[in-house]
C-alpha positions in Angstrom: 0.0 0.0 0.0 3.0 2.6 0.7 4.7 1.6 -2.5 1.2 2.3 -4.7 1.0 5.7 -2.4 2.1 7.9 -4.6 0.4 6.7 -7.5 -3.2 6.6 -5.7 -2.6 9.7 -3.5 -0.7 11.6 -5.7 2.2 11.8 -2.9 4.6 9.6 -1.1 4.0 8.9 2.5 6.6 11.0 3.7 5.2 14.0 1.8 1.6 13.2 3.6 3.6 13.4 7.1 4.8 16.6 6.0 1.3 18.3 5.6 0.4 16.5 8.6 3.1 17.5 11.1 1.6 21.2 11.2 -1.7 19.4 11.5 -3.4 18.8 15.2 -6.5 16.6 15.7 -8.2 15.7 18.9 -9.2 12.8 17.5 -8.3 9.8 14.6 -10.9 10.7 12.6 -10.8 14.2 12.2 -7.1 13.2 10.5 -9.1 11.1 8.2 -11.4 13.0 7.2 -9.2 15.7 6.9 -7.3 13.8 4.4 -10.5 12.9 2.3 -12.1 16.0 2.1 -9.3 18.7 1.7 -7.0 16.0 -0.2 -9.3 13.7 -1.8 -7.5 10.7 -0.4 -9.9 7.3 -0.1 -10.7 6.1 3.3 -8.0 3.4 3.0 -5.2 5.2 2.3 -6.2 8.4 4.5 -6.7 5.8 7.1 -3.1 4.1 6.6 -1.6 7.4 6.4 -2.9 9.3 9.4 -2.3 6.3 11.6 1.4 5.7 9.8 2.1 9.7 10.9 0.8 9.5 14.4 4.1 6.8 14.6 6.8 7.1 12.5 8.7 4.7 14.4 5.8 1.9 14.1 6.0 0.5 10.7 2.8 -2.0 9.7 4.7 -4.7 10.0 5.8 -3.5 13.7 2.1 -3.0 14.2 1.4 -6.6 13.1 4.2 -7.8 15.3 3.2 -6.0 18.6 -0.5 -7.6 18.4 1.3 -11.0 18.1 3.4 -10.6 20.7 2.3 -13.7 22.8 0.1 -14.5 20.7 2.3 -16.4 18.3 -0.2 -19.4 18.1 -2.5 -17.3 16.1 -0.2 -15.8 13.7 -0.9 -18.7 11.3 -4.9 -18.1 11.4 -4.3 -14.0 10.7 -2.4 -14.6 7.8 -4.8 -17.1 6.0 -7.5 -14.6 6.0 -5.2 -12.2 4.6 -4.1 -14.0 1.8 -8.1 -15.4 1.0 -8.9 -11.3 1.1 -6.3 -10.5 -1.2 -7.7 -13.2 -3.5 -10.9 -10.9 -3.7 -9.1 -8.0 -5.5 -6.7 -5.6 -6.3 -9.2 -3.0 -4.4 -8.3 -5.0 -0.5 -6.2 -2.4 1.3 -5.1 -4.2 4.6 -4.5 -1.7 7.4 -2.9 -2.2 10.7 -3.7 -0.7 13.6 -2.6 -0.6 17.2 -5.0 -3.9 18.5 -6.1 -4.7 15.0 -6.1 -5.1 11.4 -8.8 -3.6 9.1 -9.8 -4.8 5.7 -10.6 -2.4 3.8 -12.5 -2.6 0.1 -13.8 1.0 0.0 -15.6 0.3 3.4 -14.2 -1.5 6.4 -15.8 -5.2 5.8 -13.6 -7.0 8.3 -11.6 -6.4 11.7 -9.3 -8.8 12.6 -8.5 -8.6 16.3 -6.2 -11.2 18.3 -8.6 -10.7 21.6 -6.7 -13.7 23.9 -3.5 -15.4 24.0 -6.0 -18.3 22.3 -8.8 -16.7 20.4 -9.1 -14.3 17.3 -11.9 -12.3 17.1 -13.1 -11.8 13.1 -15.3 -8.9 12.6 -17.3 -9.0 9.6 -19.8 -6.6 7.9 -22.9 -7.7 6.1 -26.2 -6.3 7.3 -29.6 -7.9 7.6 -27.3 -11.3 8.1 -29.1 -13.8 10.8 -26.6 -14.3 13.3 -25.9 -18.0 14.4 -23.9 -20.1 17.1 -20.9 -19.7 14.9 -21.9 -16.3 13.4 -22.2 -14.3 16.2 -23.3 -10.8 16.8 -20.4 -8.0 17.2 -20.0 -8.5 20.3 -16.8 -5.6 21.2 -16.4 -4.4 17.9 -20.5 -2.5 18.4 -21.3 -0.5 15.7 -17.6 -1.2 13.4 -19.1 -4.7 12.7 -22.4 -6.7 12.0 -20.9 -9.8 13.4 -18.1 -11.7 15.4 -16.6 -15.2 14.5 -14.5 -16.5 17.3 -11.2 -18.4 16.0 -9.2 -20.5 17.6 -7.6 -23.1 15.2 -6.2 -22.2 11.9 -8.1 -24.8 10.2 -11.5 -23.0 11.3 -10.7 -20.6 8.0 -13.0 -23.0 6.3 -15.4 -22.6 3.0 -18.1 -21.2 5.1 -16.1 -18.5 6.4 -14.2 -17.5 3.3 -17.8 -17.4 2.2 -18.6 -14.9 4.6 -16.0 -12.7 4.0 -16.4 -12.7 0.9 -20.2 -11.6 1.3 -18.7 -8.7 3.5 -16.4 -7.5 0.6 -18.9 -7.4 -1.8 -21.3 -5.4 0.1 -18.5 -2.7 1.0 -18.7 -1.4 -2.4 
């Protein structure tokens, strides 16, 4: 996502933390939205690059490896449903945060949260969806998500939820 900054944004990440150093917001998404209405910059990318300027220290990957920390079991389980949303499209933009990741298409249709030392929490997105025992409602994640699925095992990234994602994906259009 940094590499294709430029081309999408029209600037390079370091020119975004330039206009945003003399910049101060109470709050993340004032940043954001900031970015989208004075710059034009998507919701992904302004997303990415306000959180990338609050640390320039914290690199995604760093982000990625902090909410592991521990947590090592379910390292494996994260980056499956990475690499089934990247299958989806070229339009995927996967943003870390402090606790989680976002998957982005041009709405956030999935959180990915490592809640335990044993359990990743899934956040999807796809309203008017019955909830079920495995499909549960959001739970933490309120308003940011339709729905929780609880994962414990790697192997519980199965056809019926790559089917879910990929119901979330489509409907964040």
């Amino acid at each position: 996502m940094i590499e294709n900054m430029p081309e999408k944004t029209g600037k390079a990440l370091e020119e975004w933390m330039k206009i945003l150093q003399s910049k101060s917001f109470e709050k993340h998404s004032e940043g954001v939205n900031f970015l989208k209405k004075e710059h034009n910059v998507t919701h992904g990318y302004a997303n990415t690059i306000y959180t990338l300027s609050k640390k320039e220290d914290t690199t995604p990957s760093e982000l990625i490896d902090n909410q592991f920390k521990g947590k090592e079991v379910l390292f494996p389980i994260y980056e499956r449903i990475v690499a089934i949303v990247k299958e989806f499209g070229d339009d995927v933009t996967i943003t870390p945060k402090k606790t989680s990741v976002s998957l982005i298409r041009k709405k956030q249709f999935a959180l990915i949260k490592p809640a335990t030392k044993t359990r990743i929490d899934l956040g999807l997105k796809i309203k008017d969806k019955p909830i079920t025992d495995r499909l549960e409602n959001s739970g933490p994640f309120g308003t940011m998500c339709t729905h929780r699925v609880r994962l414990t095992d790697v192997n519980e990234v199965d056809n019926e939820l790559k089917i879910w994602l990929m119901e979330a994906y489509e409907k964040a259009n």
